[in-house]
N, C-alpha and C positions, 0 to 999 in steps of 0.2 A: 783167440786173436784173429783179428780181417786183415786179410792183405788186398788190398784194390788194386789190383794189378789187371788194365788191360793191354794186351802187348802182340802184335801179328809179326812173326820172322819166318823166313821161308817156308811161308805155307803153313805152318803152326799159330792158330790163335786161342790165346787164352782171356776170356774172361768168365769173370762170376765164378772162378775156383773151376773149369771147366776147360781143358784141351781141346781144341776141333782140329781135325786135320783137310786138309784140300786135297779128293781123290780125283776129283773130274773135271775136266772141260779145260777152257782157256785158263785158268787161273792155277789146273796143275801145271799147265805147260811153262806158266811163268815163270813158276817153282821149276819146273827143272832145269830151264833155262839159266838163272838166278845160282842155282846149286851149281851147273856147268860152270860160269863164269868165276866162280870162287875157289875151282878145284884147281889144286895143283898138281898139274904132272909127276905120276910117282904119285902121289899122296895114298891116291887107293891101294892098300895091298892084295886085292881081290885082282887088281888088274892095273899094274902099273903105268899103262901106254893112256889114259884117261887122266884128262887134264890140260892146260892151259901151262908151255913151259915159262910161270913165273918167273923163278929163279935163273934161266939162263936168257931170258929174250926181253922179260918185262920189267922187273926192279934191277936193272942193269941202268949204268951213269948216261947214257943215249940210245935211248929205246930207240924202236923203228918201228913209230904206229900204223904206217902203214903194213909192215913185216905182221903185227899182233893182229889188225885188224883181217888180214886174210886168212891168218892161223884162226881166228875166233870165228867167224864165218864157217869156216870147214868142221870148224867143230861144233856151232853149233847146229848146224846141219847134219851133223850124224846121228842127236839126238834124239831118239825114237819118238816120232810124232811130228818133227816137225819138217817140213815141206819146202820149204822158200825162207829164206832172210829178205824181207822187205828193205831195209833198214839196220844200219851197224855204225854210230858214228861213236868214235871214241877219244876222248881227250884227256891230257895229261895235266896236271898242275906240276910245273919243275918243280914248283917251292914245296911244294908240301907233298909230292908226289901220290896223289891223291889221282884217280883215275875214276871219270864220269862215262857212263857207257848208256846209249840210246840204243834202243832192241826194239824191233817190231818184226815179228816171225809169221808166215802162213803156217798154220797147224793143219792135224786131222781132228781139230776140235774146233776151228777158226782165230783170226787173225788175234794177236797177244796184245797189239798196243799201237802206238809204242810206250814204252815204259821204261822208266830210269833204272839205273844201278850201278852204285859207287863201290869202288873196293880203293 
């Protein structure tokens, strides 16, 4: 049986039956930038204080994108490699709470973008 599957998610691309991972350059950093932005506070049990507080700052009934957008900034500047936030706009959909996020980062690998990412 073929499965034609090709599919790229954080930094995982699979075609032709074939995994590739992204270890270098600007396009890991995208990835962990990407992985940063989806993590929630607590989630990791390696190290609880890593994350984004989701649950009490961001799917709350009146965010305060400005409050998330400086939490997200600091953090993703902690992110080992990368240097300068260029770029951080974020915005909300009330109706569908859907959140659109523009990133462009100085790395030690060079500039990311900018590039999108929904959560």
């Amino acid at each position: 049986m073929d499965y034609a599957l090709d599919l790229t998610i954080h930094g995982l691309t699979v075609s032709g039956g074939k995994v590739t991972e992204v270890t270098d350059g600007v396009q890991e950093m995208i990835q962990r930038i990407v992985i940063a932005v989806h993590t929630h506070l607590g989630e990791c049990y390696l190290n609880t204080l890593l994350g984004l507080p989701w649950t009490d700052e961001i799917l709350i009934k009146n965010p305060d994108i400005g409050q998330i957008t400086n939490r997200a900034r600091a953090y993703i500047l902690s992110i080992e490699g990368v240097t300068k936030v260029i770029q951080l706009d974020i915005t909300l959909d009330r109706a569908t709470r859907a959140m659109a996020w523009t990133i462009n980062a100085e790395t030690t690998s060079g500039v990311t973008g900018p590039f999108q990412v929904t959560s």
